[in-house]
C-alpha positions in Angstrom: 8.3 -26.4 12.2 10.5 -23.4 11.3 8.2 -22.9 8.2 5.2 -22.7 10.0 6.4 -20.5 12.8 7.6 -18.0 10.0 4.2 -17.9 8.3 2.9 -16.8 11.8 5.6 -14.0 11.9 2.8 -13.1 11.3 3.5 -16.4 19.8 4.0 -12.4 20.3 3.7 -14.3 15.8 4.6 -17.8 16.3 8.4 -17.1 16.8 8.5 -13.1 16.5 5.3 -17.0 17.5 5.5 -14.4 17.9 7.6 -15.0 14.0 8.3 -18.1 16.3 10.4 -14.5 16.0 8.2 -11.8 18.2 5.6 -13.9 19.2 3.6 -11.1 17.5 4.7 -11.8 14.2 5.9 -9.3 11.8 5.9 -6.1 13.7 2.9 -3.5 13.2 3.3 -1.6 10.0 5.1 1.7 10.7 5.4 1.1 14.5 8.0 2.5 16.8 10.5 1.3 19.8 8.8 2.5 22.7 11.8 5.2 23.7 10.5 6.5 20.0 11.0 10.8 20.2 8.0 12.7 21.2 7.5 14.1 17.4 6.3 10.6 15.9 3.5 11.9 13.6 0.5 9.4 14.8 -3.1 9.3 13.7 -6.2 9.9 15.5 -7.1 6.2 14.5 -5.3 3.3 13.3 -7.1 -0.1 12.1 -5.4 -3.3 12.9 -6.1 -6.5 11.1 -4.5 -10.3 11.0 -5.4 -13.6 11.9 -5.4 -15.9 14.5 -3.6 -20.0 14.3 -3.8 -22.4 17.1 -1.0 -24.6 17.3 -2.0 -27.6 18.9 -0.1 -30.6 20.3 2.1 -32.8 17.5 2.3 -28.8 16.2 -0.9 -29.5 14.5 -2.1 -26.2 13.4 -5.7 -24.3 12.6 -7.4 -21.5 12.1 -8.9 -19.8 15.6 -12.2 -18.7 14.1 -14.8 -17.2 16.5 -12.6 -16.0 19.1 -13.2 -13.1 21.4 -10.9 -10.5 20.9 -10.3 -7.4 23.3 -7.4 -4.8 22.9 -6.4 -3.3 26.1 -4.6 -0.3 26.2 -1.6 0.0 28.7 -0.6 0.9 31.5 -4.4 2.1 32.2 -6.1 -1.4 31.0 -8.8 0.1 29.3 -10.4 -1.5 26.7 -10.5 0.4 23.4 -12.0 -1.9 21.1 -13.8 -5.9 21.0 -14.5 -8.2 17.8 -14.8 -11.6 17.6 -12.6 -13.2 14.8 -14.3 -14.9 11.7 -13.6 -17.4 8.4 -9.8 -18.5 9.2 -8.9 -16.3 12.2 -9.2 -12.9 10.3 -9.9 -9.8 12.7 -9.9 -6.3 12.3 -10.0 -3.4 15.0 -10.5 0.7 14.6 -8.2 1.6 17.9 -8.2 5.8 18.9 -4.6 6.5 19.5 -5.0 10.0 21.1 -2.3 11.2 18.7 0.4 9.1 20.5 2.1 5.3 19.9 -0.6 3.0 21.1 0.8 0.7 23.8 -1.1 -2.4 24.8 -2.4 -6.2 24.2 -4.9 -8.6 22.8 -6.7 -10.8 24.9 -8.4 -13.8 23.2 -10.9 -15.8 24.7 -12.6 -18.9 23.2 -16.1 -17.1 23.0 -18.3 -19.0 20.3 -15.5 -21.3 19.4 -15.4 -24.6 21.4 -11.8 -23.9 22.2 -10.4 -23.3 26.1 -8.7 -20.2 25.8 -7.8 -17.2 27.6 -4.6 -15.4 26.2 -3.0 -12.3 25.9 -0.8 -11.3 23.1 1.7 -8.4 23.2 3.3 -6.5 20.3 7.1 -6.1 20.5 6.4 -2.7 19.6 3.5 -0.4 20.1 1.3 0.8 17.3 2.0 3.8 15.2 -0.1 3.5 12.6 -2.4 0.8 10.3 -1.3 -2.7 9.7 -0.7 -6.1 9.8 -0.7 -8.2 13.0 -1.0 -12.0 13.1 -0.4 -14.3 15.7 -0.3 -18.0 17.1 -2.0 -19.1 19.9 -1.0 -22.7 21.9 -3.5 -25.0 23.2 -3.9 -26.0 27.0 -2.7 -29.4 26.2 0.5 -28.3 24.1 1.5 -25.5 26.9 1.0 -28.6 29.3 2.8 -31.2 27.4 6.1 -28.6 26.8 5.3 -27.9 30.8 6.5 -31.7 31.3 9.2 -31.9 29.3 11.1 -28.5 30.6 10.5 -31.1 34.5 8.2 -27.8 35.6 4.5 -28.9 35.9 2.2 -26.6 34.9 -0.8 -25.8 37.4 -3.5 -24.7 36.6 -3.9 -22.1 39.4 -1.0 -20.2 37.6 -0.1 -18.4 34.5 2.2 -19.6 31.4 4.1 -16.8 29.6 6.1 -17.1 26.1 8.7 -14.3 25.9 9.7 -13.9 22.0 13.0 -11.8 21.6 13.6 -10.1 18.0 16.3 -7.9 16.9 15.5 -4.2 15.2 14.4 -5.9 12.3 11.9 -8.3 13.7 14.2 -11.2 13.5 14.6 -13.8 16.1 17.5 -13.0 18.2 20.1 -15.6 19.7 21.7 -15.0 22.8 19.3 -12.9 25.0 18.4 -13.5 29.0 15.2 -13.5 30.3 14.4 -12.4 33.7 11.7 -11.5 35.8 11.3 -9.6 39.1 10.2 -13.1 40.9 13.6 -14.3 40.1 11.7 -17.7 37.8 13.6 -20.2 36.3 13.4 -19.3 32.7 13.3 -22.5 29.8 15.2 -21.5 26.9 12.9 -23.2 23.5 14.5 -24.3 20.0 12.9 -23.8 16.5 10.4 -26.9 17.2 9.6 -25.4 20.7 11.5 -28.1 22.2 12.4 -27.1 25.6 16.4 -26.5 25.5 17.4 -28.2 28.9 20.0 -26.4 30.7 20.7 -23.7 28.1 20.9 -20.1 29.6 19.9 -17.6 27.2 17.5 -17.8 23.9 18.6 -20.1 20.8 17.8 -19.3 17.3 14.2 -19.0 17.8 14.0 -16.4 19.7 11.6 -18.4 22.5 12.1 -18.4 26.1 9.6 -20.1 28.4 7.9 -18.9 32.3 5.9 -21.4 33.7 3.5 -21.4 37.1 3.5 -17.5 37.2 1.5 -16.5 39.5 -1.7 -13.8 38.8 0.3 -10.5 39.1 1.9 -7.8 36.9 4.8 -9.0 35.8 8.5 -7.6 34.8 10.2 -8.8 32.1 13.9 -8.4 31.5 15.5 -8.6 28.4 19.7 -8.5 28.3 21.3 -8.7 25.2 25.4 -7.7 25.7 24.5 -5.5 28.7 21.9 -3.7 26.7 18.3 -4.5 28.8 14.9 -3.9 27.6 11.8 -4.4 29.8 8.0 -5.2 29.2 5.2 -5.6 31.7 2.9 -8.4 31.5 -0.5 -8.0 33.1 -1.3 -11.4 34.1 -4.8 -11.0 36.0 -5.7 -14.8 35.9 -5.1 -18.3 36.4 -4.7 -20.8 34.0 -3.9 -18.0 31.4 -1.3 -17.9 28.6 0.5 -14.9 27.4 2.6 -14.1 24.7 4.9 -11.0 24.9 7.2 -9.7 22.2 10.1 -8.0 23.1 12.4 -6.0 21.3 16.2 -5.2 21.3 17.2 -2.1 20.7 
């Protein structure tokens, strides 16, 4: 499982499932830490391409072909760009930057593809420039079968979130706390995505685990040896999944 989690490192890609790592996968090429000085030299435009794997229950995995994509620039939620992903997963987007790191997330949506999907996927860092940015994407019936073993139900009138911590070098970091504002009971997740049952802060993958959020921005806290990092999640619907990437400074 820690094989295929790394080729997503690509879950935000599937550790960093993010790289089961960010969640997001490898960070954006030339990106930034969002304290980054105001002199960052960024282009007008930036193109961002990847691909798109569904990881199913048993960790069966496949290509997400035909998705709807949407990026949505934050904290004003405006939707700069929409494609719909083709022959395994691949996308591309053109995103205007205004000159400035580009801050935001993908949604996903099953669109033409008979898949029940509506996700969002957030970089650990926001974009500076063109790259690479592939992610992995869990079915309904995994989210609810990992739901079950963690004892906490999912329902589908609420939200599932997968917070992916990575160090400065996009590597899975051990050790961190995850909080949010609402004061949820966090589930800690190993390599296989195992929920880790009484464990308080992240194992070697990186993973930590909200379920039944409920349809509202959403705080994040990171703490890693008293240093915190924060990330909003804009969770607008039930029965959603997101996947946020957060990195330590």
């Amino acid at each position: 499982m820690r094989a295929i989690l790394a080729s997503c490192v690509v879950l935000a890609g599937c550790s960093d499932l993010l790289g089961i790592g960010d969640l997001s996968g490898p960070a954006p090429v030339d990106s930034t830490p969002r304290d980054a000085p105001i002199d960052v030299i960024v282009p007008d435009q930036i193109t961002v391409a990847g691909s798109i794997q569904i990881l199913d229950v048993g960790l069966a995995i496949s290509s997400g072909d035909l998705l709807q994509l949407d990026f949505i620039r934050m904290p004003d939620r405006t939707i700069l760009a929409t494609t719909t992903s083709g022959v395994a997963g691949s996308f591309s987007v053109l995103l205007p930057t205004l000159g400035a790191p580009l801050d935001g997330y993908f949604r996903v949506r099953g669109g033409m593809a008979a898949v029940d999907l509506d996700s969002s996927v957030y970089s650990p860092v926001p974009f500076t420039n063109s790259g690479q940015f592939d992610f992995v994407l869990l079915t309904n019936a995994l989210i609810t079968e990992l739901s079950q073993k963690a004892n906490e139900p999912q329902s589908p009138d609420t939200a599932f979130v997968m917070v992916s911590v990575s160090d400065p070098s996009g590597q899975p970091l051990q050790g961190a706390t995850v909080q949010t504002q609402m004061g949820l009971r966090v589930v800690y997740a190993g390599d296989n995505l195992e929920p880790l049952i009484g464990a308080t802060a992240t194992g070697t993958s990186g993973i930590a685990f909200l379920f039944n959020v409920l349809p509202t921005e959403t705080l994040l806290s990171v703490d890693v040896g008293g240093a915190e990092t924060t990330r909003i999640a804009d969770i607008t619907s039930p029965g959603s999944a997101h996947y946020v990437g957060i990195r330590s400074p």
